[in-house]
Wavefront OBJ file of the C-alpha trace (Angstrom):
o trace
v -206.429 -15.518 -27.712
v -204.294 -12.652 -27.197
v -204.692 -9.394 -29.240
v -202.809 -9.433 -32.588
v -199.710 -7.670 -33.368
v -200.918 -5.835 -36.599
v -204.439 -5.479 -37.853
v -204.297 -5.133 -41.800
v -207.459 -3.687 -43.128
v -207.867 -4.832 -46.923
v -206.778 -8.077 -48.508
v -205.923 -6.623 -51.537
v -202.513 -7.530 -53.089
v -200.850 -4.875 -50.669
v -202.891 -6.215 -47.761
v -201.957 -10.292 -48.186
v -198.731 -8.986 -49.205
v -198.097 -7.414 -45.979
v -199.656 -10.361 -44.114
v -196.965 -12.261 -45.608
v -194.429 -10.157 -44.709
v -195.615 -10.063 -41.415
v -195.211 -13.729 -40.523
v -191.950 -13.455 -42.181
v -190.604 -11.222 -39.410
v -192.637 -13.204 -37.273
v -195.709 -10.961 -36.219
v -198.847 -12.309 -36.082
v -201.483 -10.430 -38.002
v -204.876 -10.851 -38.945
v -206.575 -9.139 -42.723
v -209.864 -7.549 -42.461
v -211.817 -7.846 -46.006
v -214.344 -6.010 -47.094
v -215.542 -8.585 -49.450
v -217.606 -11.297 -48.558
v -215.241 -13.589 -50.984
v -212.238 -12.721 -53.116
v -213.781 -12.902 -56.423
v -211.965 -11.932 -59.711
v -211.495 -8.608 -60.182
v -209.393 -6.394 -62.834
v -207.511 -8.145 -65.373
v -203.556 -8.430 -65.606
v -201.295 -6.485 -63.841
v -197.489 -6.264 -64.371
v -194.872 -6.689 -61.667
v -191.617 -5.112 -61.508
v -188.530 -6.605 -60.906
v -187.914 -4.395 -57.847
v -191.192 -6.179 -56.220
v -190.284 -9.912 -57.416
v -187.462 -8.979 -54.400
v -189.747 -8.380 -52.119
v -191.924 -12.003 -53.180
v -189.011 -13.688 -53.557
v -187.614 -12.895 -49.904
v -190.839 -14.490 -49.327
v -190.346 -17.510 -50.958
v -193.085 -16.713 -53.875
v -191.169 -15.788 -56.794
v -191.536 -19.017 -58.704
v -195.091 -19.576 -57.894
v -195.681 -15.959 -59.516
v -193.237 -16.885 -62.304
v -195.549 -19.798 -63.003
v -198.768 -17.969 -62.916
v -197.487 -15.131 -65.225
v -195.427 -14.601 -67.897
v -192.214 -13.055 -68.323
v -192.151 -10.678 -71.508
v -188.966 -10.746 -73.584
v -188.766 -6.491 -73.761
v -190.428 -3.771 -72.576
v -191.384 -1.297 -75.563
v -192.547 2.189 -76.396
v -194.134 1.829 -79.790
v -195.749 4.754 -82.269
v -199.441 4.061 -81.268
v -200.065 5.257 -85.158
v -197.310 2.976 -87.215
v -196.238 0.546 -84.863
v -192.512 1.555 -85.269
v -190.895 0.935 -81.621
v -189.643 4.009 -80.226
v -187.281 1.653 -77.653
v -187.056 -1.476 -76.342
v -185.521 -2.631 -73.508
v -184.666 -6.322 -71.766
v -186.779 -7.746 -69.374
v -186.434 -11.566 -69.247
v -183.385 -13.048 -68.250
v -181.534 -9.070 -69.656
v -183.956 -7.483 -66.815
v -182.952 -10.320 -64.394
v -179.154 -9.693 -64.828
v -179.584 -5.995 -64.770
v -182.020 -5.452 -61.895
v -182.268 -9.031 -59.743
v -185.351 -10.280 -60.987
v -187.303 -10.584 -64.282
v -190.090 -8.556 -64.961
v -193.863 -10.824 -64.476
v -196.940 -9.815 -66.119
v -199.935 -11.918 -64.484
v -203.622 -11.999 -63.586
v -204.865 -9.940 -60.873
v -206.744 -12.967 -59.479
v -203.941 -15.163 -60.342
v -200.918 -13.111 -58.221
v -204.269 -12.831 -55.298
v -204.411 -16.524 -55.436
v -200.727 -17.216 -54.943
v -200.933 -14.732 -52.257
v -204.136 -16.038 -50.657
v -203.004 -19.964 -50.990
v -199.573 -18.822 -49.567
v -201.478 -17.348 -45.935
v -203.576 -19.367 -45.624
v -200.748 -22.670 -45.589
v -198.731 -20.178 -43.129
v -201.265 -18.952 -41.159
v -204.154 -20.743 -41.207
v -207.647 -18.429 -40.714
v -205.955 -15.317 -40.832
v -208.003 -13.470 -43.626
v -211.382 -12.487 -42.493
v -214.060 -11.912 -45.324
v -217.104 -9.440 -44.940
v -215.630 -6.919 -42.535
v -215.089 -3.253 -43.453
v -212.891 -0.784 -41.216
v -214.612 2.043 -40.805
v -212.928 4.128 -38.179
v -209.630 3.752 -35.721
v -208.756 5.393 -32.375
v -204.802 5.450 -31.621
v -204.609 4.922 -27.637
v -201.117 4.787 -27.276
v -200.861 1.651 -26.019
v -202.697 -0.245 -28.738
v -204.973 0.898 -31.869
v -209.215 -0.081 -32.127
v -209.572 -0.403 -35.079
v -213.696 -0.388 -35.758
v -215.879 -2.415 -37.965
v -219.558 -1.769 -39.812
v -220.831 -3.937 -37.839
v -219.845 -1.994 -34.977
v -217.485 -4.596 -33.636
v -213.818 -3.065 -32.434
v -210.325 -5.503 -32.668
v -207.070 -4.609 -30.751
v -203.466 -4.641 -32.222
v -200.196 -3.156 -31.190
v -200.708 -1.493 -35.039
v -202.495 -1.014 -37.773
v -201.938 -1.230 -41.561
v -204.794 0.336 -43.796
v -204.037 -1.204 -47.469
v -207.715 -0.693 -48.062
v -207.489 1.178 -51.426
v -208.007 4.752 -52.569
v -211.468 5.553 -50.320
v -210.289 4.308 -47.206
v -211.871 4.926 -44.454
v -208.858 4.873 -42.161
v -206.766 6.878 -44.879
v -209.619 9.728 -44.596
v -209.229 9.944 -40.725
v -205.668 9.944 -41.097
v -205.538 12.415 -43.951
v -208.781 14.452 -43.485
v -210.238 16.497 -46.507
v -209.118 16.077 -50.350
v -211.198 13.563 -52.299
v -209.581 11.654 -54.769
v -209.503 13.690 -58.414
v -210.681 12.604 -62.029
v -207.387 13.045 -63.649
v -209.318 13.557 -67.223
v -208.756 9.923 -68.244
v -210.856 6.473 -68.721
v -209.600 3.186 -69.243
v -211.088 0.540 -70.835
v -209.772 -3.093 -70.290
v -210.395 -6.252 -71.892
v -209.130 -9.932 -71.941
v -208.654 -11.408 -75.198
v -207.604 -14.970 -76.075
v -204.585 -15.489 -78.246
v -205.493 -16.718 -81.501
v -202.241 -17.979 -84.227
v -203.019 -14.581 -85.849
v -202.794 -12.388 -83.113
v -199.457 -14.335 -81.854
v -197.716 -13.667 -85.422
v -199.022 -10.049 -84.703
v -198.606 -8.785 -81.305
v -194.782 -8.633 -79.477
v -193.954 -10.372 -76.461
v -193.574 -6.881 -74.939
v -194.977 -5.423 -72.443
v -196.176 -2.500 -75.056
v -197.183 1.110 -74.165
v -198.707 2.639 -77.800
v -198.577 5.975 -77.860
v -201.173 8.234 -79.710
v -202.916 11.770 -79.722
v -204.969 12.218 -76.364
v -204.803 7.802 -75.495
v -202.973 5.382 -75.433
v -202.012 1.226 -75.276
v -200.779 -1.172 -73.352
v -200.442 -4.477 -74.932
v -198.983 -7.801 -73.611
v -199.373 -11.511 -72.800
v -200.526 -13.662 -69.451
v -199.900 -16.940 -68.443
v -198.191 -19.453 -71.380
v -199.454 -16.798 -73.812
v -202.703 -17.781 -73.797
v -204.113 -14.391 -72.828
v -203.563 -10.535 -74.111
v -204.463 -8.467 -71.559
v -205.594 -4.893 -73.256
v -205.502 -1.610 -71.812
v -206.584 1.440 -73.442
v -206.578 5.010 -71.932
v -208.497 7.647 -73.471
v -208.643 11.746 -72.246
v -212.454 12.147 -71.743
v -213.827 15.335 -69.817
v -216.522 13.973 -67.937
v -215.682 11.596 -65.287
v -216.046 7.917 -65.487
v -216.899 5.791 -62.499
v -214.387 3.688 -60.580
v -214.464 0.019 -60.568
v -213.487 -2.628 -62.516
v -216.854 -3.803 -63.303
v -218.499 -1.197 -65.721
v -219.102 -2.542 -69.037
v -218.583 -0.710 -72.099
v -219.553 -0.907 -75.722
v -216.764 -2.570 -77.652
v -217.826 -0.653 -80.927
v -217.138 2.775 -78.474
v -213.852 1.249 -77.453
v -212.696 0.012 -81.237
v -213.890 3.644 -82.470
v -211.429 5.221 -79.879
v -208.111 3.317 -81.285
v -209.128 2.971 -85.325
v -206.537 4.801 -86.072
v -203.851 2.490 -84.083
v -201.177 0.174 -85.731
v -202.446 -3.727 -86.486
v -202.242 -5.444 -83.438
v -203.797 -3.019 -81.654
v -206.858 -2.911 -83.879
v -206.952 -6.696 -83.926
v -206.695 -7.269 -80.548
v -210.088 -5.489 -80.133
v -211.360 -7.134 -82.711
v -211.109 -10.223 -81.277
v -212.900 -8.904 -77.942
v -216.268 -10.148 -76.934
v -216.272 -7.649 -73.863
v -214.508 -4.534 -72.535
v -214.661 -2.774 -69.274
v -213.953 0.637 -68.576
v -213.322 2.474 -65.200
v -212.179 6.113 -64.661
v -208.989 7.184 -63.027
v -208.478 8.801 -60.099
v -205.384 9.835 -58.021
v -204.348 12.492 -55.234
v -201.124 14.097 -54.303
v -198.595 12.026 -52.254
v -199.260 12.115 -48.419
v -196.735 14.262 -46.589
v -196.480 11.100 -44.431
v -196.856 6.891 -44.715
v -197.369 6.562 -41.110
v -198.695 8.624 -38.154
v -198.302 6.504 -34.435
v -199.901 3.252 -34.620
v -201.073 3.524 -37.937
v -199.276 2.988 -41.589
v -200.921 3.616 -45.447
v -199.578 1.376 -48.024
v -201.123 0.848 -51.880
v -204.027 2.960 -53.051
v -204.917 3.983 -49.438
v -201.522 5.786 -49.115
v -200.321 6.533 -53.404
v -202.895 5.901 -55.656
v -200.996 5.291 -58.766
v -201.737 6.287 -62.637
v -201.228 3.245 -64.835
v -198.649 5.306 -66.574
v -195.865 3.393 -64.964
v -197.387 0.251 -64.165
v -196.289 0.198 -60.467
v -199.160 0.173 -58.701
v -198.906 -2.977 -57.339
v -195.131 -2.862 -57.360
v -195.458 -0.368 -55.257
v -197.991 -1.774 -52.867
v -195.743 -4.359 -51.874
v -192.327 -2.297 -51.053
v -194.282 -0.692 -49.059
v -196.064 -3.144 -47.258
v -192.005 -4.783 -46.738
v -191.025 -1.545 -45.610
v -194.018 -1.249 -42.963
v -193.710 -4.778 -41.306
v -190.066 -4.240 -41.622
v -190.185 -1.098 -39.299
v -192.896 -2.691 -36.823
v -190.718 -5.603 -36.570
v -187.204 -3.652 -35.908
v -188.957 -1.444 -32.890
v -192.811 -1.775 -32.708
v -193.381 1.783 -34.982
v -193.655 3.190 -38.207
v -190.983 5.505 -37.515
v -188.271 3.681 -39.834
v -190.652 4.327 -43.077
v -189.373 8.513 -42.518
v -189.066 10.024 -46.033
v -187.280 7.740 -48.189
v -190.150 5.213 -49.107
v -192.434 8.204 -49.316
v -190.354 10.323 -51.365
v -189.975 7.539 -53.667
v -193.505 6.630 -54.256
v -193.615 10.529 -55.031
v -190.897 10.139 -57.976
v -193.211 7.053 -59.380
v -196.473 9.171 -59.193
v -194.841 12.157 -60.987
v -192.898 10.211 -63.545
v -196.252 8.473 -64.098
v -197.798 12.027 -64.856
v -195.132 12.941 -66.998
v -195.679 9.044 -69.177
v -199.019 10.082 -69.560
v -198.239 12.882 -71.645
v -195.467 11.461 -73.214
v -197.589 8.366 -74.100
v -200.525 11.105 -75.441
v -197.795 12.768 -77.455
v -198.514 16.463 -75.749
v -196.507 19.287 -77.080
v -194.090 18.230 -79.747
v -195.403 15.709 -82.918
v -194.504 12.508 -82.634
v -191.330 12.846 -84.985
v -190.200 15.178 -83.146
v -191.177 14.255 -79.443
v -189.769 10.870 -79.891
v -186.573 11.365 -82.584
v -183.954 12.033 -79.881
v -185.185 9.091 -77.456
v -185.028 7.082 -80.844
v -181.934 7.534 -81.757
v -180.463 7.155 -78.118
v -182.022 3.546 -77.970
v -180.441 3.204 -80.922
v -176.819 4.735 -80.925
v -176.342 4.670 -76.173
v -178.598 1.598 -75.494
v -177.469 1.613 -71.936
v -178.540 5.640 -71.407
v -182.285 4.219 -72.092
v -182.166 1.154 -70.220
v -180.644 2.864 -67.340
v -183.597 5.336 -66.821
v -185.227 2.283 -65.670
v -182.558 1.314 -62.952
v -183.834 3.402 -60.265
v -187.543 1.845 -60.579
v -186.702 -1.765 -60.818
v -183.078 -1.832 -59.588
v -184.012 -0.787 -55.945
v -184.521 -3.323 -53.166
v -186.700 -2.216 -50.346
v -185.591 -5.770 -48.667
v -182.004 -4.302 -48.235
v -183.188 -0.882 -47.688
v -185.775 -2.059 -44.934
v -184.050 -5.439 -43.507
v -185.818 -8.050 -41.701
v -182.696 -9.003 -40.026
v -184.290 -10.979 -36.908
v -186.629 -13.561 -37.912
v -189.081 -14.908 -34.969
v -191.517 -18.118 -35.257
v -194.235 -19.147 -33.100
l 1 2 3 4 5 6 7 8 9 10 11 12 13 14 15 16 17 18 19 20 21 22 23 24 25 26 27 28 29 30 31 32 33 34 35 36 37 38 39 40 41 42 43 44 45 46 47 48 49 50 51 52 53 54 55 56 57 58 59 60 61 62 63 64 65 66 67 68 69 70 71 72 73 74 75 76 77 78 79 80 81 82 83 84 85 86 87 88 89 90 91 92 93 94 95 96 97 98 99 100 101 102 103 104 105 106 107 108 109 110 111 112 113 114 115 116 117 118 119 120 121 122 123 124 125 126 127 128 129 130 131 132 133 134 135 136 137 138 139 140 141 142 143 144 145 146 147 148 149 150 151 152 153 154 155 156 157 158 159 160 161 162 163 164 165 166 167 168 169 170 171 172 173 174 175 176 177 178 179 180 181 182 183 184 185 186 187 188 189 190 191 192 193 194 195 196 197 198 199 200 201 202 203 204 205 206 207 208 209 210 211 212 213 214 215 216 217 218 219 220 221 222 223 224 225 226 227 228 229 230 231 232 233 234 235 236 237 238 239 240 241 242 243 244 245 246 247 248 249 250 251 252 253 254 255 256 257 258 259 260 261 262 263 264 265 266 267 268 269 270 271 272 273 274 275 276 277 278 279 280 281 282 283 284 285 286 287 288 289 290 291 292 293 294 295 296 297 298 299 300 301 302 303 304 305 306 307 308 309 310 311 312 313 314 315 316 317 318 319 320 321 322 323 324 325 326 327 328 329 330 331 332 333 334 335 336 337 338 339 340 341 342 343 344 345 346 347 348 349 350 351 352 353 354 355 356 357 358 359 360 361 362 363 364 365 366 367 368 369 370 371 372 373 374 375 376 377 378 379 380 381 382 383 384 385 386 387 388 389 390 391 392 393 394 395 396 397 398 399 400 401
């Protein structure tokens, strides 16, 4: 079998995702995992309008409609009293607005879809239980090398192999990723008629001194997914699978409006992991080679674009390799982009851990623009979820077989 047009090491959301994308233009790839089987990881996630483009270009924006859940707004809500701050339209509002409705959905769930949807297309062409470890760029091709010591051929390589790649350390040698002073802690609780009379269908940040919420629903609202951020000096360990006592995480929002204290007390379990990010990359690609997700802009949940943003830029990748067998298209716009949505992030989390002004203060004039220039509010989200990297990066040329 001849060599591959794109190795993709990671098969992650970003990595299927530009697999996908990949036999969209017509390019045969092949994802390297790590893993030895994609088992269920994290909890939910939410995806932004301006990615349901890129998934619906690839003909999965009703199977991830299905799987998730659409919330009706998307809210900023006084951690402390519960009084919303703003709220803004995300169903069918979002959808006229930006394109496509905003999902909220399981990890595994949006993996699955993702998974399923490669394998029918391409049959074997995720590949469990193999770790990059190391690439050379020859010019004429990229090795990409394995822990096994095995090396595979492509034309290029995508590392979407999250925040301590291998590949993204020989690219960008030095900085580790930093503790950025805060700790999560997660948890999956099952909707019970009480907490449905008491938590929104929002997609909920709850804002609070030094932490802060995120409330909303999963599929057919059967699910709350809870996230809770906390400012703790000493740094937590990454990873989705480190439990934590649920008495430490209801202690850390008793003061918190209703639903959020009910929420937790409905939890049997809670995991916490610590956060970790680095500044942008002065570059997405370098020859052969392209960063997308955590491997290129490891994003604070402040923003909840993460994902979103894992997936414009594996479009924007494939997109380039397929117009003229580089990187070179990416340039600065994608990567000054993903720069905006890290530093807005920052700036959300101390909005969202009411730094500097009390909340009366800090939040009155955004209040009462919700309230008296709706549209002013709603558009400072145009620029996140109105953008289309599938008209900014076309696939114009589709080619099978």
């Amino acid at each position: 079998m001849s060599a591959p047009d794109l190795i993709i090491c990671g098969g992650g959301i970003a990595g299927l995702t530009a697999a996908l994308c990949a036999h969209h233009a017509g390019l045969h790839s092949v994802v390297y995992e790590r893993a030895e089987v994609l088992s269920e990881v994290g909890a939910g996630l939410q995806v932004g309008a301006n990615a349901m483009k890129v998934l619906a270009k690839l003909g999965l924006a009703e199977a991830v409609n299905r799987a998730g859940h659409t919330p009706e707004t998307l809210d900023l809500r006084d951690g402390m009293t519960g009084h919303t701050i703003f709220s803004v339209g995300a169903g069918e509002t979002g959808k006229a607005r930006w394109g496509q409705p905003h999902v909220n959905i399981r990890r595994a769930a949006l993996q699955h879809v993702l998974a399923t949807a490669l394998e029918d297309r391409v049959p074997g062409a995720l590949v469990l239980g193999a770790e990059a470890v190391d690439y050379a760029d020859t010019g004429p091709a990229i090795d990409v090398e394995f822990s096994d010591g095995s090396l595979k051929s492509a034309s290029a390589a995508i590392a979407a192999d999250g925040i301590h790649s291998a590949l993204r350390q020989r690219f960008h040698s030095g900085r580790s990723p930093d503790y950025t002073g805060h700790t999560a802690l997660r948890a999956l609780v099952p909707v019970t008629p009480e907490l449905a009379a008491l938590v929104p269908d929002a997609s909920t940040a709850w804002t609070g001194p030094a932490r802060h919420a995120v409330t909303y629903y999963l599929h057919g609202k059967s699910m709350i997914n809870f996230v809770g951020v906390v400012e703790r000096p000493e740094p937590a360990p990454e990873g989705w699978h480190n439990s934590v006592s649920l008495e430490d995480a209801r202690t850390a929002f008793a003061g918190f409006a209703t639903p959020v204290r009910e929420i937790l007390a409905s939890a049997t379990e809670a995991r916490r992991w610590g956060l970790y990010d680095r500044p942008a990359p002065e570059r997405l690609a370098q020859g052969r080679l392209a960063l997308i997700g955590d491997a290129a802009v490891p994003m604070p949940p402040f923003m909840a674009q993460g994902a979103s943003f894992a997936m414009e830029c594996a479009w924007a990748a494939v997109a380039s390799l397929a117009s003229n067998g580089t990187f070179s298209q990416l340039g600065d716009r994608l990567r000054l982009r993903g720069a905006r949505i890290l530093e807005t992030a920052r700036r959300n989390g101390a909005l969202f851990h009411q730094r500097g002004l009390p909340t009366l203060a800090g939040y009155g004039p955004v209040k009462l623009a919700a309230k008296l220039a709706p549209g002013v509010i709603r558009g400072r989200f145009d620029w996140i979820y109105g953008f289309d990297v599938t008209e900014a990066y076309p696939i114009s040329a589709v080619r099978r077989g």
